[in-house]
MARBA-3410 file (N, C-alpha, C, O; in Angstrom, 1 decimal):
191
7.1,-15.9,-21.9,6.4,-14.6,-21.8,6.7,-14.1,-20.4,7.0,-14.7,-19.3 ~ 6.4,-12.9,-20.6,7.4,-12.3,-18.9,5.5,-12.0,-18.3,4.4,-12.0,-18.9 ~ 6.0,-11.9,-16.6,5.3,-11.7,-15.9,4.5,-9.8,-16.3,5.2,-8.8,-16.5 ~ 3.4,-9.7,-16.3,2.6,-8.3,-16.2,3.6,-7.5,-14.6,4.0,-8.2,-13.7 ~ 3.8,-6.2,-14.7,4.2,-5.5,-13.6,2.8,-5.0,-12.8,1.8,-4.5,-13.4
3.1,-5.4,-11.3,1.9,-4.6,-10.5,2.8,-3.5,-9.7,4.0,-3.4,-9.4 ~ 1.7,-2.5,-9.4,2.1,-1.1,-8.9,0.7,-0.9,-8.1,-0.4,-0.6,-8.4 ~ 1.5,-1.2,-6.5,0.3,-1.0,-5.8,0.6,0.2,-5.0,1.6,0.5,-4.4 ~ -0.8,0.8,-5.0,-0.6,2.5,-4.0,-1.2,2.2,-2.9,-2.3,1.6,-3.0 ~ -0.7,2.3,-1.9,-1.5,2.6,-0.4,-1.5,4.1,0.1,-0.3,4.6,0.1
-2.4,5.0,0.5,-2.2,5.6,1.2,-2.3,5.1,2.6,-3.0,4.1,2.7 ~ -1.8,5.9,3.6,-1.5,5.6,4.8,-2.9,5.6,6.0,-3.8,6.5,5.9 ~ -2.8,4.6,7.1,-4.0,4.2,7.3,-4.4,6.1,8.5,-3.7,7.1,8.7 ~ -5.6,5.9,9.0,-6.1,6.6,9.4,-5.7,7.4,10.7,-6.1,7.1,11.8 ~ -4.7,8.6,10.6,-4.0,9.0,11.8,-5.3,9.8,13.0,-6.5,10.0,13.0
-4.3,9.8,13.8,-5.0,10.7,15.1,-4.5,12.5,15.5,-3.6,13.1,16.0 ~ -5.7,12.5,14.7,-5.7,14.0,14.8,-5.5,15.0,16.5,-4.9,16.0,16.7 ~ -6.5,13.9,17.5,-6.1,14.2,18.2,-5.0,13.4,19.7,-5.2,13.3,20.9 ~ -4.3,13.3,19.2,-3.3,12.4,19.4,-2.3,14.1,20.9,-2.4,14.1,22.1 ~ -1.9,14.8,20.3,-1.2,15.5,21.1,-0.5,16.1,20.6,-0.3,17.3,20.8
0.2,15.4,19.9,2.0,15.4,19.1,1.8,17.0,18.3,0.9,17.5,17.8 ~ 2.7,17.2,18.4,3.1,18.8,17.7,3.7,18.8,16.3,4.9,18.6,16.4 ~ 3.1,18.9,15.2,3.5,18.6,13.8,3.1,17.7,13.0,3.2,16.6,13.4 ~ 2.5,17.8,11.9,1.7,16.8,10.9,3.0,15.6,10.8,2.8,14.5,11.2 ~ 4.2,15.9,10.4,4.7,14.9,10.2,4.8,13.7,11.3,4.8,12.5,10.9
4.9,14.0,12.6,5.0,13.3,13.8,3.7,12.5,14.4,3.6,11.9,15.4 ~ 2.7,12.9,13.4,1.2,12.1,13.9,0.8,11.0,14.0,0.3,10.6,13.0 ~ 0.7,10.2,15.1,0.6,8.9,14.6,-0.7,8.4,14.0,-1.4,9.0,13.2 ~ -1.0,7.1,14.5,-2.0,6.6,13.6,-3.3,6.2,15.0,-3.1,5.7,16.1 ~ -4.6,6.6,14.2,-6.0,6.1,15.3,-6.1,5.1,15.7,-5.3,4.3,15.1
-6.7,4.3,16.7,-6.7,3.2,16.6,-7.3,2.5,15.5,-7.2,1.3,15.3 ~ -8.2,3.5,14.7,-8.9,3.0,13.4,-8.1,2.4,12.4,-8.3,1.4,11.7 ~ -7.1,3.2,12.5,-6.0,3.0,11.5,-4.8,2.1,11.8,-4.0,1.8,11.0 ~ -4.8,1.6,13.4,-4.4,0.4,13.8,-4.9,-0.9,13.5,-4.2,-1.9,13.6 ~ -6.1,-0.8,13.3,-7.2,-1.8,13.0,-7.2,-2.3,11.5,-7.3,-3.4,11.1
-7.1,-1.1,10.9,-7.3,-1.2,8.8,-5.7,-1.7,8.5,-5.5,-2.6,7.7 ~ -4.9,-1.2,9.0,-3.1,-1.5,8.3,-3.1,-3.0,8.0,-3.1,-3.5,6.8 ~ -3.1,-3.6,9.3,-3.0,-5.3,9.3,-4.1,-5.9,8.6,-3.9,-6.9,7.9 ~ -5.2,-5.5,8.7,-6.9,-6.4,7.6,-5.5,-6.0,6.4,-4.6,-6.9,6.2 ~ -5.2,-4.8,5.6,-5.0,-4.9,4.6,-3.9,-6.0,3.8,-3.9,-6.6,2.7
-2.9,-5.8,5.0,-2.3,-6.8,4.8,-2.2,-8.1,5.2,-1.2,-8.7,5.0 ~ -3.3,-8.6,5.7,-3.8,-10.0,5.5,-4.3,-10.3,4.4,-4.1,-11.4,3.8 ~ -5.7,-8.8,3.6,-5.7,-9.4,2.0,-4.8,-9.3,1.4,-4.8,-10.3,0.6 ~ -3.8,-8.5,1.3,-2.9,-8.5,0.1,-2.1,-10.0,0.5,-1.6,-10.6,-0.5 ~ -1.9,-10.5,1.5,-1.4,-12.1,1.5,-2.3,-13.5,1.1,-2.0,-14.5,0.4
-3.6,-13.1,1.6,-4.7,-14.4,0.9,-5.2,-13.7,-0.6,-6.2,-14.1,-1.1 ~ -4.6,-12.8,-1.1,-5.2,-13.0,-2.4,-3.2,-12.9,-3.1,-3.1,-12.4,-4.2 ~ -2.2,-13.2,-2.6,-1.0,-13.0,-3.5,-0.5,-11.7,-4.2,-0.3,-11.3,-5.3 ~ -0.6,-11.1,-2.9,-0.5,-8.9,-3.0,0.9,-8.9,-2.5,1.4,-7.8,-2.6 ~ 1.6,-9.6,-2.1,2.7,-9.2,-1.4,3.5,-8.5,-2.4,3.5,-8.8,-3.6
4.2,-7.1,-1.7,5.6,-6.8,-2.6,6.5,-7.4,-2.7,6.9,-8.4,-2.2 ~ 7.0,-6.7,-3.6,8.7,-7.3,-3.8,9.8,-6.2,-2.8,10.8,-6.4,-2.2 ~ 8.9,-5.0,-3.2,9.6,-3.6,-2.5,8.5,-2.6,-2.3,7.5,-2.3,-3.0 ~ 8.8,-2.1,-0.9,8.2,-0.8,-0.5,8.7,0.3,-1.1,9.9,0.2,-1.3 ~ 8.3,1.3,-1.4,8.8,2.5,-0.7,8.1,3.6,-0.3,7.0,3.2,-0.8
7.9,4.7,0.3,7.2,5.5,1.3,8.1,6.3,1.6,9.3,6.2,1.7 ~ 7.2,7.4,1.9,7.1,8.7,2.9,7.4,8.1,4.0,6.8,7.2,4.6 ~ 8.7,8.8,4.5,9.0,8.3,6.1,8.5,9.2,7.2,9.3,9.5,8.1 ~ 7.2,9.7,7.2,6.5,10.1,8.2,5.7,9.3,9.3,5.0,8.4,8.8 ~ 5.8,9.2,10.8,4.8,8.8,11.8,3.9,7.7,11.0,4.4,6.6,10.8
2.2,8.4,10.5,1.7,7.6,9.8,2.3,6.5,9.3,2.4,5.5,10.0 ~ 2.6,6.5,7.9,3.3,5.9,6.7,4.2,5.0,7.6,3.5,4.0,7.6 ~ 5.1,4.8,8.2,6.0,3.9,8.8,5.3,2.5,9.9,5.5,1.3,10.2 ~ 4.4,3.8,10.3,3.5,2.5,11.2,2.2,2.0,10.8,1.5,1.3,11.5 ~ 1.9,2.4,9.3,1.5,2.2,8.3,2.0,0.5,8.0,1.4,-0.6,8.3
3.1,0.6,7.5,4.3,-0.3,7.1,4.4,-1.3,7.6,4.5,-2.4,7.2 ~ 4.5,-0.8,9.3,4.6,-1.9,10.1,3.3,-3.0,10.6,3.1,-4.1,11.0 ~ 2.9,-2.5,10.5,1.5,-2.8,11.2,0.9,-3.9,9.6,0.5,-5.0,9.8 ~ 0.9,-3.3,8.3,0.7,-3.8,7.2,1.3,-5.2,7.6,0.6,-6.2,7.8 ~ 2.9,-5.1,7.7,3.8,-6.4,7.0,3.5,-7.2,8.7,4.4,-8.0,9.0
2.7,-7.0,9.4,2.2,-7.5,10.6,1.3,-8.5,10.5,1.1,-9.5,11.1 ~ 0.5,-7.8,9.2,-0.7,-8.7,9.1,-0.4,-9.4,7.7,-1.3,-10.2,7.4 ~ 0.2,-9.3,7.1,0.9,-10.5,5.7,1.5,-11.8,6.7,1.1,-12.9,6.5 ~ 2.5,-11.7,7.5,2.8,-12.3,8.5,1.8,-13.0,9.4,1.7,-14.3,9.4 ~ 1.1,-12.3,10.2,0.1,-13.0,10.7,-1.5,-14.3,10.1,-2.2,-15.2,10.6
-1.4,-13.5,8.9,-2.0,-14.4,8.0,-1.4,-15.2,7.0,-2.2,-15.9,6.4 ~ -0.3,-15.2,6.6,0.7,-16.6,6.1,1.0,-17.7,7.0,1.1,-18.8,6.6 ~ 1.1,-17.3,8.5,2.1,-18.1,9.8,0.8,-19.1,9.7,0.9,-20.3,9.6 ~ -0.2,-18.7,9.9,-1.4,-19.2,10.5,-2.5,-19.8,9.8,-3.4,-20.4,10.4 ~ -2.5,-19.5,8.7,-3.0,-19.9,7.4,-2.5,-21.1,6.7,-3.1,-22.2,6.5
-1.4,-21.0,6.2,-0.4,-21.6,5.4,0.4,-22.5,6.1,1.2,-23.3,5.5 ~ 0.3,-22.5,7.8,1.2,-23.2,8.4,2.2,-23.2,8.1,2.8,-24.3,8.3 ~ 3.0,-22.1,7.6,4.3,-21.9,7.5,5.1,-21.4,8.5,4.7,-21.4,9.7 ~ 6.2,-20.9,8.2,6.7,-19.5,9.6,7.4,-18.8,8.6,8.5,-19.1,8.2 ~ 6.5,-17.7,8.0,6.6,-16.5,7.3,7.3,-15.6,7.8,7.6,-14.7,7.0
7.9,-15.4,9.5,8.2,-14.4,10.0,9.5,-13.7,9.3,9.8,-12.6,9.5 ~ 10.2,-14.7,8.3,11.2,-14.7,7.6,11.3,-13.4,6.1,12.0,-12.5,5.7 ~ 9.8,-14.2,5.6,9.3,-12.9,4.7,8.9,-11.6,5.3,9.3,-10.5,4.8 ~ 8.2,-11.6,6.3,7.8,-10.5,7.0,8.8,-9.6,7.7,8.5,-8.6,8.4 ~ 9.8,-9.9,7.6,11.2,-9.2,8.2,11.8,-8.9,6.8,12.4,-7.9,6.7
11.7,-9.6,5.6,12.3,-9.8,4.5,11.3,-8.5,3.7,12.0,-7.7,3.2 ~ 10.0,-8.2,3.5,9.6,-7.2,3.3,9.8,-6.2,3.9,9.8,-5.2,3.1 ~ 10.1,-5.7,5.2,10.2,-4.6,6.0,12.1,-4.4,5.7,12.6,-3.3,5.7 ~ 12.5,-5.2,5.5,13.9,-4.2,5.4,14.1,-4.2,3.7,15.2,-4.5,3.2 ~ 13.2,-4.0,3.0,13.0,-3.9,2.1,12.4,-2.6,1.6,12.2,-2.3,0.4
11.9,-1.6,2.9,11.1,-0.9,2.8,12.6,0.5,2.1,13.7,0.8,2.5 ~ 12.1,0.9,1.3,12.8,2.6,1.1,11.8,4.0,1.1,10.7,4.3,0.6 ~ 12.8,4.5,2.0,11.9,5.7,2.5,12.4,7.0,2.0,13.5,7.4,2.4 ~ 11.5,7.7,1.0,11.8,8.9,0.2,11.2,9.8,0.7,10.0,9.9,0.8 ~ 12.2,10.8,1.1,11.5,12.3,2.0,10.9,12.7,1.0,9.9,13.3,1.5
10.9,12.8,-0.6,9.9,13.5,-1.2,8.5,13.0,-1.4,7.6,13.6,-2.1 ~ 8.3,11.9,-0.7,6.9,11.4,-0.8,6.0,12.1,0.0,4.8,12.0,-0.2 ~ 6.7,13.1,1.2,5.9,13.3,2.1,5.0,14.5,1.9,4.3,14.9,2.7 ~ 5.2,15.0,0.6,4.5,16.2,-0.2,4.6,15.8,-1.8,4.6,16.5,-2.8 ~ 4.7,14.2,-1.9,5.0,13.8,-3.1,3.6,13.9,-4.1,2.5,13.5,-3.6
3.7,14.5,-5.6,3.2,14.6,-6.5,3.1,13.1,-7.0,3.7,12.1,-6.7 ~ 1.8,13.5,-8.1,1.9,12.4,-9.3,3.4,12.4,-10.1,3.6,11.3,-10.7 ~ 3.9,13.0,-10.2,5.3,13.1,-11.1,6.3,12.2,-10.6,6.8,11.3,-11.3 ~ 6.5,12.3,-9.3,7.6,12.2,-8.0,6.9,9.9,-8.0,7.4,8.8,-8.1 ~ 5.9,10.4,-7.9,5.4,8.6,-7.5,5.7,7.9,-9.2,6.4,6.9,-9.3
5.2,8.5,-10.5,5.8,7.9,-11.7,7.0,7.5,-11.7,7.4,6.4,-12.2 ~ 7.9,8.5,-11.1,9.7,8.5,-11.0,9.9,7.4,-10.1,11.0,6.8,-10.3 ~ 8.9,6.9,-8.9,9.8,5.7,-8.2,9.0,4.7,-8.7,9.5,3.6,-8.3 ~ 7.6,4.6,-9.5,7.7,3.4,-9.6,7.9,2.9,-11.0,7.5,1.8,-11.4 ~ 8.5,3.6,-11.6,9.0,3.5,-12.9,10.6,3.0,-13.0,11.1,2.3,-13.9
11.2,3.6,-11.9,12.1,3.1,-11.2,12.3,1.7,-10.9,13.0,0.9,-11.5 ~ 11.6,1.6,-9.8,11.7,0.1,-8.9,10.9,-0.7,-9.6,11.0,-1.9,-9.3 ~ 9.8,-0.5,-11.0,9.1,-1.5,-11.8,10.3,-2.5,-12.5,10.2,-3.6,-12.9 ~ 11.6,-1.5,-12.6,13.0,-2.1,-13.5,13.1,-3.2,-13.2,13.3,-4.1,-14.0 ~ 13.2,-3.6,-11.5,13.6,-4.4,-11.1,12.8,-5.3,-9.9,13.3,-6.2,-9.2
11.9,-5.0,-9.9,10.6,-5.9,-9.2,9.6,-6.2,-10.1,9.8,-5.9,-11.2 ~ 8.6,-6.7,-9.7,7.3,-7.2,-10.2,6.1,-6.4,-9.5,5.3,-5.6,-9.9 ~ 6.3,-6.8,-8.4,5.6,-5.6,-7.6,6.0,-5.1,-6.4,6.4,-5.7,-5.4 ~ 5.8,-3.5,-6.6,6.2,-2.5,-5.9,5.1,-1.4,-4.9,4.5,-0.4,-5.4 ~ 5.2,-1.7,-3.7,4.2,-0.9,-2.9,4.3,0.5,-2.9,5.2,1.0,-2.2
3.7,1.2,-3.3,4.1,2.8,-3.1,3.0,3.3,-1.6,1.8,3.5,-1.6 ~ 4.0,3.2,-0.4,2.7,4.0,0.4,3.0,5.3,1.0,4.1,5.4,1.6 ~ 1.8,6.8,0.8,2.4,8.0,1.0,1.3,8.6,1.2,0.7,8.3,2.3 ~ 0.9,9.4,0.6,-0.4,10.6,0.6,-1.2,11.3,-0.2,-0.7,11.8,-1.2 ~ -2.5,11.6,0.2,-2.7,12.6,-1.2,-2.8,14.1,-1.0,-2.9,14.5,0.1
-2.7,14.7,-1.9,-3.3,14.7,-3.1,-2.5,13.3,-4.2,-3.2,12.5,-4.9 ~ -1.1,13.2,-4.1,-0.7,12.6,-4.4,-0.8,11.4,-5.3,-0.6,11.0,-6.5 ~ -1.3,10.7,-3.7,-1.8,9.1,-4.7,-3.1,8.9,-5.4,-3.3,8.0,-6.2 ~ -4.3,10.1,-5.0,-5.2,10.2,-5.7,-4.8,10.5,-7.3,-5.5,10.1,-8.2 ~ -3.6,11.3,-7.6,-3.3,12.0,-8.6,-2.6,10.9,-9.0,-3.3,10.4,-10.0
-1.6,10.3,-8.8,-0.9,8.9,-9.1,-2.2,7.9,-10.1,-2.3,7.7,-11.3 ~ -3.0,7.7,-9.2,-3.9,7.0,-9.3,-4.6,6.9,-10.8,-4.8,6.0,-11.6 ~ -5.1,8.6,-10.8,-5.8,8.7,-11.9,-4.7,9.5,-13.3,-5.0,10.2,-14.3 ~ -3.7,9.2,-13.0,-2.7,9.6,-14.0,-2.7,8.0,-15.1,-2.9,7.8,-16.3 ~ -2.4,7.0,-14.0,-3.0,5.8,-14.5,-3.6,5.0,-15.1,-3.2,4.0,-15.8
-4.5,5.4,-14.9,-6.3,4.6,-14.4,-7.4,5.8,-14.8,-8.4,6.0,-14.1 ~ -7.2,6.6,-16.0,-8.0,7.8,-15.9,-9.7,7.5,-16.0,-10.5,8.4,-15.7 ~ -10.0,6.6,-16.2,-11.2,6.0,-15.5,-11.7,5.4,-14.3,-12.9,5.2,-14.0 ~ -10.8,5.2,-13.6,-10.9,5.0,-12.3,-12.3,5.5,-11.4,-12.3,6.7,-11.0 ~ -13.2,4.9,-11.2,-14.5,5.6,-10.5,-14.3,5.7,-9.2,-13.9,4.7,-8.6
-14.7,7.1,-8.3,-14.6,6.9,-7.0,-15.2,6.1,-5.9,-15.8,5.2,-6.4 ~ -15.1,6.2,-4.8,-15.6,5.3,-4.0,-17.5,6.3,-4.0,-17.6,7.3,-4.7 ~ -18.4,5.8,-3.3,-19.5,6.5,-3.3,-19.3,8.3,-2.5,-20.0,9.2,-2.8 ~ -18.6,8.3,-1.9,-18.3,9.8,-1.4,-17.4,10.9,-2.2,-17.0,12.0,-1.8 ~ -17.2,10.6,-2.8,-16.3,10.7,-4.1,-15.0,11.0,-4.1,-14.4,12.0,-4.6
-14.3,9.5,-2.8,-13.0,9.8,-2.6,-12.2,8.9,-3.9,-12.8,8.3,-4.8 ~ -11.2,9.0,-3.8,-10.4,7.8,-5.0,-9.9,6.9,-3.8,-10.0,5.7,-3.9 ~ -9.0,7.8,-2.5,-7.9,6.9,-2.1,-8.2,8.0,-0.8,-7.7,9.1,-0.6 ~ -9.2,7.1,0.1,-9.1,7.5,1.3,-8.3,6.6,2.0,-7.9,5.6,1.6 ~ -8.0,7.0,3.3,-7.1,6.8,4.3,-7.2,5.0,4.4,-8.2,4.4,4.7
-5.9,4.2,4.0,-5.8,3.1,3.6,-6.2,2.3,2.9,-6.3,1.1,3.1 ~ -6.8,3.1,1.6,-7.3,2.8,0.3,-6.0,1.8,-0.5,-4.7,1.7,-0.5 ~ -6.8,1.4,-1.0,-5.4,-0.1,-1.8,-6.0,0.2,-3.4,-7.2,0.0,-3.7 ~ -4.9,0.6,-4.2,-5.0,0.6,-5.8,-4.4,-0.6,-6.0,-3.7,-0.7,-5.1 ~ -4.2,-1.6,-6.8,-3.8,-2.5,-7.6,-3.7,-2.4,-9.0,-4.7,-2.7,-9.6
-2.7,-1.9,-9.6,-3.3,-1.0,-11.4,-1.6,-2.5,-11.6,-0.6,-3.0,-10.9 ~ -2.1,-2.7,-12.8,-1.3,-4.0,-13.6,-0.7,-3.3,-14.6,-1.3,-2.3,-14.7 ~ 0.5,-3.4,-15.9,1.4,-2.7,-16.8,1.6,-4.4,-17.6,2.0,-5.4,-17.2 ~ 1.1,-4.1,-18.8,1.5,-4.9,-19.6,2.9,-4.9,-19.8,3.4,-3.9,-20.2 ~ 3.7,-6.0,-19.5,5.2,-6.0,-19.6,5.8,-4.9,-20.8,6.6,-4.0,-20.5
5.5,-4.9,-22.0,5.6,-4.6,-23.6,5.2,-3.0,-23.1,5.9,-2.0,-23.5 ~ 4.3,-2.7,-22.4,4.3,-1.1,-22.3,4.8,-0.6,-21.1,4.4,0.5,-20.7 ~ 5.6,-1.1,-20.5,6.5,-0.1,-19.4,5.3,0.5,-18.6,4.1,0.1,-18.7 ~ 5.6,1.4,-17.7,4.4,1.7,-16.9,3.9,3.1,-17.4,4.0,4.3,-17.0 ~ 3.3,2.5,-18.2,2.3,4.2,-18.7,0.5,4.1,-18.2,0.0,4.3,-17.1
-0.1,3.8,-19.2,-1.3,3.5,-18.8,-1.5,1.9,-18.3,-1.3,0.9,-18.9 ~ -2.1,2.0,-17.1,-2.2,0.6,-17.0,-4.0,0.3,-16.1,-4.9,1.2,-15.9 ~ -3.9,-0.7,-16.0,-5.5,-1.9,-15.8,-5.5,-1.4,-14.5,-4.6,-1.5,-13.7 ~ -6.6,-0.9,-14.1,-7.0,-1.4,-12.5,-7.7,-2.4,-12.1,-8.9,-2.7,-12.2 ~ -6.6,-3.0,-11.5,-7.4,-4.5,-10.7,-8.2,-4.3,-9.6,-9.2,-4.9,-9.3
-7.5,-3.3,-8.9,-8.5,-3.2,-6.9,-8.5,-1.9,-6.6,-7.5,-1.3,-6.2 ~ -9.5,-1.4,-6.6,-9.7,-0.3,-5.4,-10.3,-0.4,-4.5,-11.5,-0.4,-4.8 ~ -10.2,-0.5,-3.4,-10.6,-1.0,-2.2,-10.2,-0.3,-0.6,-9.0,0.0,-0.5 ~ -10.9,-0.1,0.1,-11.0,0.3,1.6,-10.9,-0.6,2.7,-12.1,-0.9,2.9 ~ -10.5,-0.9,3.3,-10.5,-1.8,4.6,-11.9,-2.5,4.8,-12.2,-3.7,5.0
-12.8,-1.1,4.9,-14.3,-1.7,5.1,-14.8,-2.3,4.3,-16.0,-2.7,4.4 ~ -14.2,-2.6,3.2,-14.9,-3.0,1.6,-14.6,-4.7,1.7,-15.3,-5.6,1.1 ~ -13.3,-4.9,2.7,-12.9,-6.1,3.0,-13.5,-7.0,4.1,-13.4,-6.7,5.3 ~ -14.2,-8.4,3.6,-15.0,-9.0,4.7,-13.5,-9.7,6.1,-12.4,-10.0,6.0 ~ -14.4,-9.5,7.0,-12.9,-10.3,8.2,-12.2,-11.2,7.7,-12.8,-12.0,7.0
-10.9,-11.3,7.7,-10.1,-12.5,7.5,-9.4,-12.9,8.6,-8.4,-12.5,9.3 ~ -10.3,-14.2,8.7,-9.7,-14.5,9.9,-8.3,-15.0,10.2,-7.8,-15.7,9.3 ~ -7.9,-14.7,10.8,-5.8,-15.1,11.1,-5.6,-16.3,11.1,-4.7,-16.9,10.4 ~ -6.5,-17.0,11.9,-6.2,-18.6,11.9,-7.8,-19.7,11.3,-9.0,-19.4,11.7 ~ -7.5,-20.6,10.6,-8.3,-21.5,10.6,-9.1,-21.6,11.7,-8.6,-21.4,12.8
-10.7,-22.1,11.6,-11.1,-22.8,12.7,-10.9,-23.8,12.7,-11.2,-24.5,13.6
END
């Protein structure tokens, strides 16, 4: 029996509006959103979230989004697991593909790549923006409930939606919707 396909959405963690920089696409990220990228990706490593493949909007955000993510999958594999993951964590990041249409990308545009990359992975990170991945989301998941403010996929929001092998990626299960803050600390290292 074949493995279930996961299709996980990130939007991108929390930029700095007032930062300086001249252009939405060039914005980087808050230090809020310095702080949420890596928690996230410490849970997606102590619960077995890792991708197989990124891909993303290659905007400011989104990239150090990415980075900062496969920072903390790394930092909580090395130190946890007593391994030296730095091998995967280099091995995820040049794994990343970056699609300029993500950066105004629709629900249509995110079906097309992870219907795509579902061909040949298991799981596939999609990280970008909304309206987008809200729309992604509940194209999905049309029950999907919002968070209490009645966002779907605020700023470093993590969808987890699962695809029965046998149905290709049409409608599928949501496993996680989750916020950074929704996540208790995980600590990096054992005490």
């Amino acid at each position: 029996m074949m493995a279930n396909k996961q299709l996980l959405l990130l939007r991108h963690a929390k930029s700095d509006w007032g930062s300086g920089v001249h252009g939405d696409f060039v914005r980087p990220l808050s230090a809020r959103g310095k702080r949420d990228a890596p928690r996230m990706g410490r849970w997606l490593a102590q619960n077995g979230g890792l991708p197989d493949c990124i891909v993303a909007s290659p905007s400011a955000r989104t990239t150090e989004t990415i980075e900062l993510l496969c920072a903390g999958f790394g930092a909580y594999l090395s130190k946890n697991l007593q391994d030296d993951m730095h091998a995967i964590t280099e091995r995820a990041i040049d794994k990343v593909i970056y699609d300029s249409q993500l950066y105004h990308g629709d629900a249509a545009h995110i079906h097309e790549i992870a219907t795509e990359q579902l061909r040949s992975f298991n799981r596939v990170l999609i990280v970008a923006h909304n309206p987008g991945m809200e729309l992604a989301l509940l194209r999905y998941c049309p029950d999907a409930q919002p968070f209490a403010d009645g966002k779907f996929m605020p700023t470093c929001a993590l969808a987890v939606i699962e695809f029965a092998e046998q149905s290709g990626v049409a409608a599928g299960k949501l496993r996680v919707l989750m916020r950074p803050s929704d996540i208790a600390d995980i600590a990096e290292a054992p005490e």
